[in-house]
C-alpha positions in Angstrom: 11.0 -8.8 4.2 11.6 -11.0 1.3 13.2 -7.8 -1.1 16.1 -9.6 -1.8 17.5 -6.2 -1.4 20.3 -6.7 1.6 23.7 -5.8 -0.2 21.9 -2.7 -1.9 20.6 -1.8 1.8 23.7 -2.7 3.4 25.6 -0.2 1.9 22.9 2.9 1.2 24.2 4.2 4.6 27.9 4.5 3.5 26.4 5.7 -0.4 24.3 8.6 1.4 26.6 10.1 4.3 29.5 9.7 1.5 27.3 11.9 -0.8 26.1 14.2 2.1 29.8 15.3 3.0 30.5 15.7 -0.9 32.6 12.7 -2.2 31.9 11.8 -5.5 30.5 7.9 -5.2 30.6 4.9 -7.8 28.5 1.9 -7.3 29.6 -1.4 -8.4 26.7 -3.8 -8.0 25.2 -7.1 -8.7 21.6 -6.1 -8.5 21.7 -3.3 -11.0 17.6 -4.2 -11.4 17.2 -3.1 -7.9 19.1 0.0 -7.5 16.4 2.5 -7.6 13.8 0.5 -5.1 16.7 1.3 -2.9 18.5 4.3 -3.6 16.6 7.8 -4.0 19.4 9.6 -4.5 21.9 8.2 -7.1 25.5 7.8 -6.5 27.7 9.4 -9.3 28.4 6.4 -11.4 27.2 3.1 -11.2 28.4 -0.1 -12.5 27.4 -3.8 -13.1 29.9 -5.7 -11.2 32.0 -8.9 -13.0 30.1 -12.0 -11.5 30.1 -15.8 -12.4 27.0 -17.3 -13.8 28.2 -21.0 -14.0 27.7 -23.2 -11.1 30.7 -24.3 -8.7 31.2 -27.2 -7.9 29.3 -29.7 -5.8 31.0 -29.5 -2.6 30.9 -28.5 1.0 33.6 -26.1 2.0 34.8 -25.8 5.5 37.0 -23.1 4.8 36.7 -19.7 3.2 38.9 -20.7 0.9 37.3 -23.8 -0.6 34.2 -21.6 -0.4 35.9 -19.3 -3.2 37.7 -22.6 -4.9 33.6 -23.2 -5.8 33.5 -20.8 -8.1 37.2 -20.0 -9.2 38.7 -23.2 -9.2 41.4 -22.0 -12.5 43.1 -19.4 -12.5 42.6 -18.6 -16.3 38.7 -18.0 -14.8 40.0 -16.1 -12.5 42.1 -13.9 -14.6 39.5 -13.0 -16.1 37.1 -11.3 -13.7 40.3 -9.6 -12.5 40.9 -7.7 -15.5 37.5 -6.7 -15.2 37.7 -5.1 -12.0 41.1 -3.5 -12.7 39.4 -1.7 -15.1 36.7 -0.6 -12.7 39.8 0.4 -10.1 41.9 2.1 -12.2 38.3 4.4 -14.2 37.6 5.0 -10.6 41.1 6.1 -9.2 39.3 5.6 -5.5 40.6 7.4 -2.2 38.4 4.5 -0.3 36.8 1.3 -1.7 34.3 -0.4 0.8 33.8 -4.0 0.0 30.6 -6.2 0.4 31.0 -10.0 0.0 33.6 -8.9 -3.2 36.1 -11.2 -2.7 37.2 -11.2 -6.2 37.3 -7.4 -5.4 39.3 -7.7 -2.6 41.7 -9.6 -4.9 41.8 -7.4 -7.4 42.6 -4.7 -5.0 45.7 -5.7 -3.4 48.2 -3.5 -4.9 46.3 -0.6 -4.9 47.2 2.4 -2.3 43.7 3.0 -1.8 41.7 3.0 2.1 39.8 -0.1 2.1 37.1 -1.0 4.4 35.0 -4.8 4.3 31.6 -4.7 5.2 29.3 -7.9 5.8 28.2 -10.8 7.6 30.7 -13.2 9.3 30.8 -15.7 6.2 32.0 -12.9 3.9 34.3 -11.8 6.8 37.0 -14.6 7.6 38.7 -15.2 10.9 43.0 -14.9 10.3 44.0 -15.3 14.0 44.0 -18.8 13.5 46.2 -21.7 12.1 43.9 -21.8 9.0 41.9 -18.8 7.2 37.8 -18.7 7.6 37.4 -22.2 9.5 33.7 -22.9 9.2 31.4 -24.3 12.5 31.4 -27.4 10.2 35.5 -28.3 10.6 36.5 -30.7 12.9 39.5 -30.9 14.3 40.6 -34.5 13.0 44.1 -34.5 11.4 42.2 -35.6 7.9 40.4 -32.5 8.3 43.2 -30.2 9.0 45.5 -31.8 6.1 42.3 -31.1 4.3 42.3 -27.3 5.6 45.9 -27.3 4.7 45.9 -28.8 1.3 43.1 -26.2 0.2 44.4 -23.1 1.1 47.8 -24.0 -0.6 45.9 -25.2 -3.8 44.1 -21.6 -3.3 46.7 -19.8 -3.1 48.7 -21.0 -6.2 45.5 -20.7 -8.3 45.5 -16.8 -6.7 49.1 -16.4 -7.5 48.7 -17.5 -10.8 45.9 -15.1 -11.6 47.6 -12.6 -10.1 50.8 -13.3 -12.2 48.7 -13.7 -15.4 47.5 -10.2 -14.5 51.0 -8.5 -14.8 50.9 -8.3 -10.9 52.9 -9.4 -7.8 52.4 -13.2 -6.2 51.3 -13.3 -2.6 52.5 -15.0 0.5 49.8 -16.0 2.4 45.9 -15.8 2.0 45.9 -13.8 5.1 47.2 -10.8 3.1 43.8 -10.9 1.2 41.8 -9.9 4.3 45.0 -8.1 6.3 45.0 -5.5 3.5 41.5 -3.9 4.7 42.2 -0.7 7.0 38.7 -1.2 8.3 36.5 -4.8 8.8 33.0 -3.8 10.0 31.0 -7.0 10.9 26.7 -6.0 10.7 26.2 -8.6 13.6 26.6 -8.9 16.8 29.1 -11.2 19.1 26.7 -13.5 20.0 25.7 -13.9 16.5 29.3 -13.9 14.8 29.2 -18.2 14.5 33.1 -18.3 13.7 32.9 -17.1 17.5 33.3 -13.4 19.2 36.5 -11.9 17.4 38.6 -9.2 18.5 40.0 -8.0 14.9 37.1 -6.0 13.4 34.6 -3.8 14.6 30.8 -5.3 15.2 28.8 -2.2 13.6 25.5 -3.9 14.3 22.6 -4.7 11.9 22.0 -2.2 9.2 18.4 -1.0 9.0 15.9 -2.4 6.8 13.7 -0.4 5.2 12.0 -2.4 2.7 8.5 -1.5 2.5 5.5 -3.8 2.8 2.2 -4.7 2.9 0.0 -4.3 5.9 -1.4 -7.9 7.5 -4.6 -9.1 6.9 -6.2 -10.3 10.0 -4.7 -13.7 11.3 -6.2 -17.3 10.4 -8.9 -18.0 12.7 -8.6 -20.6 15.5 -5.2 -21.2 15.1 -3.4 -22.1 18.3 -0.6 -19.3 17.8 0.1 -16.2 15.0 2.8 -17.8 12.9 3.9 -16.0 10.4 6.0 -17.5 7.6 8.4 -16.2 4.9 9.4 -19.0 2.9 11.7 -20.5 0.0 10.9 -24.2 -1.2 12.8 -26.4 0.8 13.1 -30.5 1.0 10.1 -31.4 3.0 8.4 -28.1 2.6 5.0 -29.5 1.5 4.6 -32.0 4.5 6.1 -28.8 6.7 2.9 -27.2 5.7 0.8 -30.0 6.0 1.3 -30.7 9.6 1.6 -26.9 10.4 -2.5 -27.2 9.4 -3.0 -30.5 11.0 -1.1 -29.4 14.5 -3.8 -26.3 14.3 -0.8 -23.6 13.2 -2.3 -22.4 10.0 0.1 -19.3 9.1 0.2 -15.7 7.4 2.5 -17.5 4.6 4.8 -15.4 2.3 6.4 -17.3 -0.4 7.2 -17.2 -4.1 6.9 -20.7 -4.7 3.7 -22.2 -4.1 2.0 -23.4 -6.6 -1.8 -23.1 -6.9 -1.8 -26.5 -6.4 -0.1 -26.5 -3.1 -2.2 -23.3 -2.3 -5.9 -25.1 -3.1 -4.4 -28.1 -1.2 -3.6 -26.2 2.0 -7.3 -24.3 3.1 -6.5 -22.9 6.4 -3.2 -21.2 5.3 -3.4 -17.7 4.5 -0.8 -16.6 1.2 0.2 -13.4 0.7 1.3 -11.7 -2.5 3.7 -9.6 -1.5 6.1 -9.0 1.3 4.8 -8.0 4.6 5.6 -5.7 6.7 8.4 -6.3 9.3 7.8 -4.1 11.9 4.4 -5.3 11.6 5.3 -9.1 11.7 7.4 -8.4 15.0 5.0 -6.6 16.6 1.9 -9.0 16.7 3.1 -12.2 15.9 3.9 -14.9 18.4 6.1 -17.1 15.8 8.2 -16.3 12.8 8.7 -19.2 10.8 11.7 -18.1 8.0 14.6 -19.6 6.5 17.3 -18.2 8.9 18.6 -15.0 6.9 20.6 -12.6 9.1 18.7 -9.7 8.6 15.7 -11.8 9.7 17.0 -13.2 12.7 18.6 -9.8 13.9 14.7 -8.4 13.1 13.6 -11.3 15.2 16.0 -10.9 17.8 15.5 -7.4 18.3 11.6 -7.9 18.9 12.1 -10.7 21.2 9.5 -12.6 19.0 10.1 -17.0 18.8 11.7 -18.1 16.0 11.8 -21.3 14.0 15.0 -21.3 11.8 15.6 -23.2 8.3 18.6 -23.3 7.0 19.8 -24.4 3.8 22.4 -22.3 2.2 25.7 -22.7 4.7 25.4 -19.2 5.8 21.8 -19.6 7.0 22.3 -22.8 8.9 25.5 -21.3 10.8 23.6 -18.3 11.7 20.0 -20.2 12.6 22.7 -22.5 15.2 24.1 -19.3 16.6 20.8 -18.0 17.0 19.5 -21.2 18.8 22.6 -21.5 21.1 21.6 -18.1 22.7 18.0 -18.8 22.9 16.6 -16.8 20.4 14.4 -19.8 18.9 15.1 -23.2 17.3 16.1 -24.6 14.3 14.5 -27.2 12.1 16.0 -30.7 11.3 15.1 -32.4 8.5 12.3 -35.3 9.1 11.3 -38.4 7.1 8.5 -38.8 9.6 6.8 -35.5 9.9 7.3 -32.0 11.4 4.9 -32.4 14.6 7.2 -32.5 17.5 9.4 -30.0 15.9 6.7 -27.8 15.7 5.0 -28.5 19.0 8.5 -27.6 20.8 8.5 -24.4 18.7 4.8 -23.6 20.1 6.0 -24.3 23.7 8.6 -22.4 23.4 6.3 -19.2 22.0 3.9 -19.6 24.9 7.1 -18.4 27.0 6.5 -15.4 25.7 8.6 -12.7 24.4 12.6 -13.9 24.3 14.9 -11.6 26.8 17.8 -10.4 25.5 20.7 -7.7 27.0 19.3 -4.4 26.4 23.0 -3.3 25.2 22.7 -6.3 22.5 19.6 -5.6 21.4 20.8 -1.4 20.5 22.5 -3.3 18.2 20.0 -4.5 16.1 17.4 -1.9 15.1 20.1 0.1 12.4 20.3 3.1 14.3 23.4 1.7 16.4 24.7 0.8 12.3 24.2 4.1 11.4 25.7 6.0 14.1 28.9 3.8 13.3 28.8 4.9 9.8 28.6 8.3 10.6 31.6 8.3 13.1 33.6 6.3 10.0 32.7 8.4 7.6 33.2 11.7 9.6 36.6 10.3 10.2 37.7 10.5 6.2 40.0 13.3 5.1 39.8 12.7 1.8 
């Protein structure tokens, strides 16, 4: 919990049942830093994957595309990072690529003859059975919006072409053919989960198993009303959030990189830890999990049946705390200029209910076995 580790983790099940049948594997990562608190056994090559370090612009996107626009908004940018990754592609010479939130892989990849499987969450994992490609929860259906829907995918789609052009290669036609050109699209969620709604291109594989070590938990703060745990990033508000978790008599097992020692001397009855905890052991005794809405976390969450309250900051994270709320699973927090109390009082009531009930078939889904029998099967299926 809190390893910052999910990409790495996401694919080790593909890396190691690819290795055990004797394929010859190349890693292209973003966390090269991280690779070995993940993988025991190497793949055959690994690579630092082409990235951008500048910020995107300061917008909110209601479509995949605009999402991407953020952060390749020219296509002499964009060029470049494609060069890059042909030169990955072609020192590879791949029989099967499996992408994870690559988009700029996924472009690169388009003329290549190559099997090609997505993997990933629904954000990285756009919906093309509708009038528009990857329409976010946060689209309405007012004609401004949908010019606005329109007018972005065709700027897009020129800055694309023109990449691709720049690139010595072919224009496209639509954005669709991006995503249409994966043989495979293996959602790690479940239906009920999937907040672009239950989809019938694309196989839900289920949440992969985390196994992220850490710490056991000290014993719980005394006289609190409820065991809260929280894992936590700074957030607008945080410090009052804290404040009135004391003062409502919720002081927490609290995991978080930013407190100062300030905010730690300030807040007595809180208990800090210095390292991750334990998940399992989170799930198992506590009666509220207080996080900021990660998938992995929820699924975790879920799975145990435990009460959660949801904060959501990133896009991603607030579309998959609603989803999560929707079905039950716990609540999400709304920003408050005048404290947290009845926010957190509802969340209490809703942990003396108990554990949360959930389909038993739904809940198979979420403890990474159900993910790695799926993997298995796929890989099993290669004749490579």
């Amino acid at each position: 919990m809190g390893g910052g580790l999910g990409h790495l983790t996401r694919l080790k099940p593909f890396v190691q049942s690819a290795l055990e049948a004797g394929h010859e594997v190349s890693l292209v990562v973003k966390e090269l830093a991280n690779i070995r608190a993940v993988y025991e056994t190497m793949p055959h090559h690994v690579f630092q994957a082409p990235y951008e370090t500048t910020p995107g612009c300061a917008i909110t996107p209601i479509s995949w595309p605009e999402t991407l626009m953020v952060r390749y908004g020219r296509s002499k940018k964009l060029s470049c990072f494609l060069e890059a990754w042909y030169s990955i592609l072609d020192l590879v010479n791949p029989d099967l690529v499996i992408y994870d939130a690559s988009p700029t892989a996924l472009l690169a990849s388009l003329e290549y003859s190559c099997m090609k499987w997505t993997v990933g969450g629904p954000f990285f994992m756009p919906r093309t059975d509708m009038p528009f490609v990857g329409i976010m929860p946060n689209a309405s259906g007012t004609p401004d919006v949908k010019k606005r829907l329109h007018d972005s995918e065709r700027t897009f789609l020129d800055v694309v072409n023109q990449a691709l052009i720049q690139t010595g290669r072919s224009a496209i036609a639509n954005v669709k053919d991006i995503i249409d050109q994966m043989d495979k699209q293996l959602l790690t969620t479940i239906p009920e989960l999937d907040y672009f709604g239950a989809r019938s291109i694309g196989d839900y594989v289920g949440m992969p198993p985390s196994d992220v070590p850490g710490i056991a938990l000290p014993p719980w703060p005394a006289a609190a009303r409820l065991k809260v745990f929280a894992y936590l990033k700074i957030f607008p508000g945080w410090e009052t959030f804290l404040e009135d978790m004391e003062a409502i008599g919720l002081p927490a097992l609290i995991y978080t990189r930013d407190a100062s020692n300030a905010l730690k001397g300030k807040l007595k009855r809180h208990i800090f830890l210095e390292s991750p905890a334990s998940m399992d052991e989170v799930c198992s005794q506590a009666d509220l999990v207080v996080h900021m809405a990660g998938s992995q976390t929820v699924a975790r969450c879920l799975h145990a049946g435990v009460p959660q309250l949801m904060i959501g900051t990133g896009l991603e994270q607030i579309f998959t705390a609603r989803a999560a709320e929707k079905i039950g699973a716990g609540l999400v927090l709304k920003p408050s200029k005048s404290g947290y109390g009845e926010q957190l009082e509802a969340a209490i009531a809703l942990a003396k209910k108990g554990r949360i009930k959930f389909p038993e078939e739904r809940r198979e889904m979420l403890d990474g076995a159900y993910f790695n029998s799926h993997v298995k099967a796929f890989m099993q299926e290669l004749s490579l």
